[in-house]
ZAMARDO-485896 format. One record per residue: x, y, z of N, C-alpha, C, O in turn; residue number from 1; residue in one letter. Coordinates in Angstrom, 3 decimals, always signed. Layout:
N
> n_px	n_py	n_pz	ca_px	ca_py	ca_pz	c_px	c_py	c_pz	o_px	o_py	o_pz	n	res
> X	Y	Z	X	Y	Z	X	Y	Z	X	Y	Z	NUM	A
...
REM end
This chain:
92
> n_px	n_py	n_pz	ca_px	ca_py	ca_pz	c_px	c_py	c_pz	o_px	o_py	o_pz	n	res
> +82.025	+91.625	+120.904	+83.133	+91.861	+120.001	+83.514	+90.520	+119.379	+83.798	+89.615	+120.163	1	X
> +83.567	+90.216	+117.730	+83.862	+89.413	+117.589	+85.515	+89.098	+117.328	+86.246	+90.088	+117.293	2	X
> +85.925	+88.205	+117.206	+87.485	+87.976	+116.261	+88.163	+88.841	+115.458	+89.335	+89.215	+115.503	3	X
> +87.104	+89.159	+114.576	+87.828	+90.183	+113.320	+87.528	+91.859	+114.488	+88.150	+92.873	+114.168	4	X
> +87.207	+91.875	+114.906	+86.937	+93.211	+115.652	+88.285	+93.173	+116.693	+88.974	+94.123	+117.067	5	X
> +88.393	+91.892	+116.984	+90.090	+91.649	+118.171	+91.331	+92.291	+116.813	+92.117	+93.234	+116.725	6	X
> +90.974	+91.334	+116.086	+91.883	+91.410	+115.526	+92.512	+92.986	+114.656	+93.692	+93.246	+114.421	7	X
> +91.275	+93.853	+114.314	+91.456	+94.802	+114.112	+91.933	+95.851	+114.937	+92.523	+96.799	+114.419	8	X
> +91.693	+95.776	+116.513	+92.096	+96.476	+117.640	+93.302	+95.979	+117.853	+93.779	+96.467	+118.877	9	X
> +94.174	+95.038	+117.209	+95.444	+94.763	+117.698	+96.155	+95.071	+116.510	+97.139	+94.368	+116.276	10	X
> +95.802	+96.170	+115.534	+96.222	+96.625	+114.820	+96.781	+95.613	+113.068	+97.668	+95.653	+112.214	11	X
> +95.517	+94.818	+113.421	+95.297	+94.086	+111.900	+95.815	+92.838	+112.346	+95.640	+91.917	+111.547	12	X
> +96.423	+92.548	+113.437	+97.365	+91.183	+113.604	+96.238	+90.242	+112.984	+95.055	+90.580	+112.969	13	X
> +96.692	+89.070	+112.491	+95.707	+87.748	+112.332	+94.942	+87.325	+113.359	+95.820	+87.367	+114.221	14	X
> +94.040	+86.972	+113.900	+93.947	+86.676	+114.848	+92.579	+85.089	+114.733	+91.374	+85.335	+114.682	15	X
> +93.055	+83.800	+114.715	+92.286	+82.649	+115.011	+92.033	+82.552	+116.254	+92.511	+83.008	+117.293	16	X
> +90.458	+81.281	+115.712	+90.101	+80.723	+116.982	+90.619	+80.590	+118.022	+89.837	+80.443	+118.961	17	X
> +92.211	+80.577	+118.368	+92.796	+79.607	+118.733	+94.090	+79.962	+118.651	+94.442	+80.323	+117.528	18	X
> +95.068	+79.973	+119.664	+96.891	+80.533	+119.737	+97.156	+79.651	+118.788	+96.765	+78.486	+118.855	19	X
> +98.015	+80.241	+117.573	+98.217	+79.279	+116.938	+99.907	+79.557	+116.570	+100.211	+80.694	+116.208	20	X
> +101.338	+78.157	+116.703	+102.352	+78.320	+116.063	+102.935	+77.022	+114.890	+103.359	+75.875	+115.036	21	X
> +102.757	+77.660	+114.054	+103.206	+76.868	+112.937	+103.924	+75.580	+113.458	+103.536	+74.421	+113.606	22	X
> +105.405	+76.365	+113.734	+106.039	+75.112	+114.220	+106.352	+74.215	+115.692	+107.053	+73.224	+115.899	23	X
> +105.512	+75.030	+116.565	+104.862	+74.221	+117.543	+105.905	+75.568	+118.496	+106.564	+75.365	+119.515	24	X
> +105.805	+76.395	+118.026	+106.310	+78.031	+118.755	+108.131	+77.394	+119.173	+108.817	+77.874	+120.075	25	X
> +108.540	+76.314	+118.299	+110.025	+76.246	+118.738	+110.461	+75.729	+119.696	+111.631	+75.761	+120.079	26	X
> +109.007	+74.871	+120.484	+109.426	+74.735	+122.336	+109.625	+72.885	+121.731	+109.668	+72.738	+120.510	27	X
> +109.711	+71.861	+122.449	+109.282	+70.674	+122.245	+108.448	+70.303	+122.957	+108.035	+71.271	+123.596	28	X
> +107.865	+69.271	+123.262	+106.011	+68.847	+123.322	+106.198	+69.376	+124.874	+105.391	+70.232	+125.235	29	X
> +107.027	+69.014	+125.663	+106.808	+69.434	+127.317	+106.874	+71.067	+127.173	+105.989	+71.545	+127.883	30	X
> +107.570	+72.012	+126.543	+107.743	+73.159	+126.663	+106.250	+73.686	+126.371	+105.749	+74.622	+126.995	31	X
> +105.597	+72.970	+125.341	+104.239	+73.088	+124.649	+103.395	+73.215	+125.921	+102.852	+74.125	+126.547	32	X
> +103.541	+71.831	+126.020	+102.851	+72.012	+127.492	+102.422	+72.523	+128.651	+101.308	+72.681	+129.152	33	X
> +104.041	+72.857	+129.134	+103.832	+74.146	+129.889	+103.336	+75.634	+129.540	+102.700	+76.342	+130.321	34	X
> +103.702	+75.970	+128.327	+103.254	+77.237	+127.836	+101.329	+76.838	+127.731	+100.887	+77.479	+128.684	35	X
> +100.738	+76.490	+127.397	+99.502	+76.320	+127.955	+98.465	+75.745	+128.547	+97.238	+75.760	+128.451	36	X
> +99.707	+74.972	+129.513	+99.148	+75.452	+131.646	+99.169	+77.268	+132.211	+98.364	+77.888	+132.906	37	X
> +100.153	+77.594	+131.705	+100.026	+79.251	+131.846	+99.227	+79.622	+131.155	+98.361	+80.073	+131.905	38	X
> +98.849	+79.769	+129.943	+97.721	+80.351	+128.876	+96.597	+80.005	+129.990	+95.973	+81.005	+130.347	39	X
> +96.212	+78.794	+130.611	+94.653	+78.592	+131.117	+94.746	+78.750	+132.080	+93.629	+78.787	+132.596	40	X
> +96.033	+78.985	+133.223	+95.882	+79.829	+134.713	+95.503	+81.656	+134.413	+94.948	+82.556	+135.044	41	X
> +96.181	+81.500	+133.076	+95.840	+83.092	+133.005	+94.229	+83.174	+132.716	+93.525	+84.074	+133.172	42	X
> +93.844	+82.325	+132.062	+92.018	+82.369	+131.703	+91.447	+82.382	+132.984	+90.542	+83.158	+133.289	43	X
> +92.066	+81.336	+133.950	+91.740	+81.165	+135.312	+91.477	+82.818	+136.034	+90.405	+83.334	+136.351	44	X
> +92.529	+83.239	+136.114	+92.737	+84.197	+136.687	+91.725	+85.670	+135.711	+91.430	+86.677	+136.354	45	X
> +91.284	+85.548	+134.060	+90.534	+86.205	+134.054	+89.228	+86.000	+134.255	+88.381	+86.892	+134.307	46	X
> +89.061	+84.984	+134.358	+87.480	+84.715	+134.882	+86.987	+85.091	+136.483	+85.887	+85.162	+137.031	47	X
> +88.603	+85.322	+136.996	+88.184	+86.065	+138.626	+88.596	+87.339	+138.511	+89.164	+87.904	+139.446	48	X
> +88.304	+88.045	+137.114	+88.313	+89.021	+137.110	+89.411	+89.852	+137.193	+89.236	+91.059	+137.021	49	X
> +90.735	+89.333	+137.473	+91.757	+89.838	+137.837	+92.534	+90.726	+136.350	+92.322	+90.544	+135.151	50	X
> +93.095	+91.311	+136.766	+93.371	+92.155	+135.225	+94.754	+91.514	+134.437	+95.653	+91.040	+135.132	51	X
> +94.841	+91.525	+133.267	+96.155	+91.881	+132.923	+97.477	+91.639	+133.349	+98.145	+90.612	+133.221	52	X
> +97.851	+93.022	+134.021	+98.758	+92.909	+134.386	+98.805	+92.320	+135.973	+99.619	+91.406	+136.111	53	X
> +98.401	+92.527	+136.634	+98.432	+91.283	+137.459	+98.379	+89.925	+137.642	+98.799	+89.222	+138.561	54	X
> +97.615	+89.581	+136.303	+97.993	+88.337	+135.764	+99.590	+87.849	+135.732	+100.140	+86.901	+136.293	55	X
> +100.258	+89.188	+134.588	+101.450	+88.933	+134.380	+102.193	+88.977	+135.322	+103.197	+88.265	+135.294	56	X
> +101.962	+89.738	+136.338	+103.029	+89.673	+137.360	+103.210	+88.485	+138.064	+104.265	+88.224	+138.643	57	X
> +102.235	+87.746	+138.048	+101.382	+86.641	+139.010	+102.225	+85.313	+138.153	+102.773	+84.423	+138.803	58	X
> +102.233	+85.320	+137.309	+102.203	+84.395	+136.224	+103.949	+84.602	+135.759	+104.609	+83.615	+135.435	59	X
> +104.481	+85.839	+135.781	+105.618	+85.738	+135.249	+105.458	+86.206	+133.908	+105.902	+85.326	+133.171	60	X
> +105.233	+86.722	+133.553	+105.021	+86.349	+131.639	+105.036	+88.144	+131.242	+105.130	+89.046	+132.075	61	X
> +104.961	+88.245	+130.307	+105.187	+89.749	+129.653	+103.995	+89.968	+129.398	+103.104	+89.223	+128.990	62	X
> +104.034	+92.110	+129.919	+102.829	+92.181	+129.866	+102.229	+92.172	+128.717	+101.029	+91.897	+128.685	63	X
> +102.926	+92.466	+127.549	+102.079	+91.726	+125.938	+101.346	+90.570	+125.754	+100.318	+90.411	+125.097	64	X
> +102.051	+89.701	+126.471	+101.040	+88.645	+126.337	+100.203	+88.460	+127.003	+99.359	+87.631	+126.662	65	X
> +100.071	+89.237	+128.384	+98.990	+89.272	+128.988	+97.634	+89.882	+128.305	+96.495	+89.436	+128.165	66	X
> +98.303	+91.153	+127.932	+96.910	+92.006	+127.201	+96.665	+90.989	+125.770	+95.491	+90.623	+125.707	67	X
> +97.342	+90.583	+124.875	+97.068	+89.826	+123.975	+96.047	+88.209	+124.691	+95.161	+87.667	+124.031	68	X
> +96.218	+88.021	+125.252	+96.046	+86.493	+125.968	+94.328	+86.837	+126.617	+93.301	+86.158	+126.626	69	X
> +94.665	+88.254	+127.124	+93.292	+88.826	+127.877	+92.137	+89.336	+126.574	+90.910	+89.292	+126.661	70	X
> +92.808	+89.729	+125.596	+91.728	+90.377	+124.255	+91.370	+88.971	+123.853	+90.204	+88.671	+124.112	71	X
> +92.149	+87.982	+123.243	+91.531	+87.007	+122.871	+90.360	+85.876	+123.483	+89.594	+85.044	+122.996	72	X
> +90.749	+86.427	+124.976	+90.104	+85.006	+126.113	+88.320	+85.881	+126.397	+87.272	+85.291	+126.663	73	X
> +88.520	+87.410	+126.220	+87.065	+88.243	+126.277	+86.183	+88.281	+125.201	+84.997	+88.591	+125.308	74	X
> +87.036	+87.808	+123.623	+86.358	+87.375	+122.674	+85.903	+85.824	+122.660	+84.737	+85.614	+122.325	75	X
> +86.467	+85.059	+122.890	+86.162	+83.935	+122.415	+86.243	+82.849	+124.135	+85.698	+81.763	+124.333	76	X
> +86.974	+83.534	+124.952	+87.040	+82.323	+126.163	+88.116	+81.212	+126.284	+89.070	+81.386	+125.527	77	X
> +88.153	+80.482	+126.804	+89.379	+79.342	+127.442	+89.581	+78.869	+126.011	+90.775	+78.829	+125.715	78	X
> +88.831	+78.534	+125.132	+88.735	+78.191	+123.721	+89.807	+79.118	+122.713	+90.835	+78.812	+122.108	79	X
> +89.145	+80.215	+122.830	+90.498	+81.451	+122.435	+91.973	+81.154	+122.260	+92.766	+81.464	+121.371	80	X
> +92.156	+80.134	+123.905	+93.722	+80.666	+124.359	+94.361	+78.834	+124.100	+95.516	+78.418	+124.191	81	X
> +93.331	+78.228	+123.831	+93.482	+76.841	+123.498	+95.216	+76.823	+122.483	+95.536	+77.806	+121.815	82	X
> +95.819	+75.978	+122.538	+96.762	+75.968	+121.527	+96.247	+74.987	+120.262	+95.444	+74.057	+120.334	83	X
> +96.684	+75.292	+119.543	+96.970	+74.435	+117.817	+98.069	+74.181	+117.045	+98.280	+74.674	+115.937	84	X
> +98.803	+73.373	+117.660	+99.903	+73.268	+116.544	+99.490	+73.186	+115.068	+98.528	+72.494	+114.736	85	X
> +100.383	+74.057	+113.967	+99.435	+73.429	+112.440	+99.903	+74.678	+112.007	+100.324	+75.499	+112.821	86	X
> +99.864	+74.941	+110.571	+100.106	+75.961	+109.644	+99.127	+77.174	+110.157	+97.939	+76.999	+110.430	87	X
> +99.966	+78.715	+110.265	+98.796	+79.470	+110.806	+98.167	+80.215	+109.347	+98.733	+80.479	+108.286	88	X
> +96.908	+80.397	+109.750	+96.158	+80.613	+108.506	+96.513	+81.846	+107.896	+96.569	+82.703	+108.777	89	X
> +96.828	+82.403	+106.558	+97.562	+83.635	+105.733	+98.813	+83.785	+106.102	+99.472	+84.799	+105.872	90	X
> +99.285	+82.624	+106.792	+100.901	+83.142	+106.590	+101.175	+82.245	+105.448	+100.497	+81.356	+104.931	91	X
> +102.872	+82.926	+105.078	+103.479	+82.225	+103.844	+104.041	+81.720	+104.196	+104.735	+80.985	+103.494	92	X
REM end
């Protein structure tokens, strides 16, 4: 499955290489930070196969972002869930 195939199963959302928030998702650089040490325990945790929502429970985090975090990391991998601060691509 590639990207545009994620992205179409999540009902058209955009979907890059790469988590991406314009303005650095509102956190400051340590909040950044922490938000993906969780993004790559959760990769952690799908590479042992563990699902979803046990992730989220495990992790704390909502299960949206688990299933979002889990579609992107089965397309593309730890790379997927990587962050990018920077303009996200087709927004205005």
């Amino acid at each position: 499955m590639n990207l545009r195939e994620v992205a179409e199963g999540l009902g058209g959302v955009a979907v890059s290489r790469a988590v991406r928030y314009a303005d650095g998702g509102g956190l400051a650089a340590a909040g950044r930070r922490r938000r993906e040490t969780v993004r790559m325990q959760a990769a952690e945790l799908f590479e042992q196969k563990i699902k979803p929502r046990e992730g989220a429970r495990r992790l704390r985090m909502s299960l949206k972002s688990a299933y979002q975090w889990h579609q992107l990391w089965r397309a593309g991998g730890r790379e997927a869930l990587a962050s990018r601060v920077g303009p996200v691509p087709g927004a205005a």
